[in-house]
C-alpha positions, 0 to 999 in steps of 0.5 A, a space after each residue: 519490436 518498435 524502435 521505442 522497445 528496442 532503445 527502451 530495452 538496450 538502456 535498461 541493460 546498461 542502465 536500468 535496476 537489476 537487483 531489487 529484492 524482487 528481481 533476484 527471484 522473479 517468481 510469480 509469487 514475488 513478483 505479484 507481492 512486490 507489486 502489490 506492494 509498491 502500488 502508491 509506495 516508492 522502491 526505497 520504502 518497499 524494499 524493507 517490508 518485501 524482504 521481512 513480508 517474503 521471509 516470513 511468508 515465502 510462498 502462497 502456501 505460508 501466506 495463506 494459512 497465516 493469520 490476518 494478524 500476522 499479515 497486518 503486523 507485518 504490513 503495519 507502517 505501509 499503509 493502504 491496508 485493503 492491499 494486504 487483506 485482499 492479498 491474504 485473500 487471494 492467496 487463500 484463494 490460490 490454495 483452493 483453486 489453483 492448488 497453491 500455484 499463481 494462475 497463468 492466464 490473464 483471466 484467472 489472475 484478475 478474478 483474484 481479490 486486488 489484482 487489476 489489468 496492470 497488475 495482472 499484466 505485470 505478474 505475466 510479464 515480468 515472471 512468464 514473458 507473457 506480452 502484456 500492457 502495463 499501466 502503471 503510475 510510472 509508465 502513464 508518465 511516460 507515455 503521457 510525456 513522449 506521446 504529448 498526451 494532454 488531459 489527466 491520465 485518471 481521465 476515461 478518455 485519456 487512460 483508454 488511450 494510454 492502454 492502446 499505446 501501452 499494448 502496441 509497445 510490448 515486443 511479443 518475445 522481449 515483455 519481461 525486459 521491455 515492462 522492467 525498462 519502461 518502469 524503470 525509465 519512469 522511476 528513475 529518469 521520467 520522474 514527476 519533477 525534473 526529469 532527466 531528459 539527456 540521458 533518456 534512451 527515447 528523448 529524440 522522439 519524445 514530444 514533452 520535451 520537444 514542446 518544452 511542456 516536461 514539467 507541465 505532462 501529465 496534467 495534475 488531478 483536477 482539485 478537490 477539496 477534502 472535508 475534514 473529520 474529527 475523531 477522540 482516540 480513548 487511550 485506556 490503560 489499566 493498573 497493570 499498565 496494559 493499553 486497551 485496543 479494539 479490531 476495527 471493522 473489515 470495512 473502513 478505514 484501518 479495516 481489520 487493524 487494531 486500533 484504540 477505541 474511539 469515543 461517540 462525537 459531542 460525548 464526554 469522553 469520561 463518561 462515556 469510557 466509565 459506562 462503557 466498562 464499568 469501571 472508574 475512569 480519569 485523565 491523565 493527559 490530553 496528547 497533541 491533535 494528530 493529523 493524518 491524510 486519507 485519499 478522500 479526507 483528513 482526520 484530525 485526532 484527539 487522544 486522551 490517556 485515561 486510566 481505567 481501573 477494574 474493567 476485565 469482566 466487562 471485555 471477556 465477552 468481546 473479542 474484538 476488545 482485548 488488552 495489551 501490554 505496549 511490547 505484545 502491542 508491537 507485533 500486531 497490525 496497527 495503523 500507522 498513527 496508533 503506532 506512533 500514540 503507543 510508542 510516544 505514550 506507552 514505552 515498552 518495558 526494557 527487556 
């Protein structure tokens, strides 16, 4: 075991994070669902959906024979959807072939759908003590700033490295304690503003803070410009009081997830709902732009409460089509931003 390790390893015994939901009960499957889970989403945000996910789906034999519905509902406010379709995905998977049981090798874990090198490698780790790299955002941080790595960690050239680093750190008999340590050390102490060097278990040999350069490693993503898009939510309800929403394509943004229809750009939004359904149509109010912040663009969102009247025989033969009352709303896999519309515009009735 290096040295690195070692200290790694002592301060996460004194120091470190020993009961996370998921560390109670380091099964392959939690495991691998909590970290699929906290890819680009903080513990603290975690932690409520893990418990509710893993009680409604408590092993790869639930998870595989529930409804993509049921998945997204109970995924919907975490965001980056592709995460739970293809976690669904997988678990179907591991019910056919690996007879309900997560693979155990390297190999067969990343044939899976979303499971990559870092995640595999954790599901090993952390449930089987396999000594295997993880590179994850929070021990690129780390690496970055003790090794003095300049260039950012997206980079081909600098991730290659880290990867080398990473794989001459793990102990062959301690990878379990070792991965858990240097994650946490990144969580908690490594962080992106402020780092608390004085208490770091490794600050004697760590290059960043011996340069002075703990704020500046690892250098920021190079900027980019994010094009603007524009879409009109038609937010039709009925006589009944039902809201109207709409599957949207597996692929895409939101894939899979119900939504509000969305009216064609440069299009009356009146116009084009009467012709769509067959049915009278009128405002009743324009709500506020909504603004929401994708990876590679933002959307900005124009909703429009429209009142539709007699238009059930126009939808009966599009499933993808349905109406809701706000309540039965509620339960299903819904985007973040569709979420706040129907509770701002479309209360549930009190019980």
């Amino acid at each position: 075991m290096t040295d690195i390790a070692a200290r790694l390893i002592a301060w996460h015994r004194r120091h470190g994070r020993h009961d996370l939901p998921w560390q109670r009960n380091r099964s392959p499957y939690r495991v691998w669902v909590s970290e699929i889970m906290l890819q680009q989403t903080r513990v603290a945000t975690v932690i409520p959906y893990f418990e509710r996910f893993t009680d409604r789906f408590p092993d790869v034999a639930a998870l595989a024979a529930a409804s993509l519905d049921d998945v997204l509902g109970h995924w919907s406010g975490l965001g980056y959807y592709a995460r739970a379709r293809q976690l669904h995905r997988a678990a179907q998977r591991v019910l056919e072939h690996h007879g309900g049981v997560v693979p155990e090798t390297f190999a067969e874990l990343v044939a899976l759908p979303g499971i990559g090198r870092s995640t595999a490698g954790a599901i090993l780790a952390l449930s089987r003590n396999v000594p295997l790299p993880v590179l994850d955002g929070n021990v690129k941080r780390v690496l970055t700033r003790h090794n003095g790595i300049e260039g950012w960690p997206g980079d081909r050239r600098v991730e290659a490295l880290l990867w080398t680093l990473a794989g001459e750190l793990v102990p062959a008999d301690r990878a379990g304690a070792y991965t858990q340590a240097i994650m946490d050390l990144g969580a908690t102490l490594c962080t992106r503003t402020r780092p608390l060097c004085s208490d770091c278990p490794v600050t004697q040999t760590c290059r960043a803070r011996e340069l002075g350069q703990q704020e500046q490693l690892p250098a920021k993503r190079p900027r980019r410009l994010l094009p603007e898009k524009h879409a009109v939510f038609a937010m039709l309800q009925n006589d009944a009081g039902e809201i109207l929403l709409q599957r949207r394509p597996e692929t895409g943004i939101w894939g899979g997830l119900w939504s509000f229809p969305e009216c064609p750009a440069q299009t009356d939004v009146v116009d084009w709902a009467a012709d769509q359904f067959d049915a009278g149509v009128e405002i009743v109010t324009r709500a506020p732009i909504l603004r929401h912040t994708f990876t590679h663009f933002r959307l900005s969102i124009e909703p429009i409460h429209l009142r539709l009247r007699r238009a059930e025989h126009r939808i009966a033969d599009r499933p993808a089509v349905q109406w809701w009352r706000p309540a039965e709303a509620a339960s299903l896999g819904l985007a973040a931003p569709v979420r706040r519309l129907i509770e701002k515009h479309f209360p549930s009735e009190p019980s």
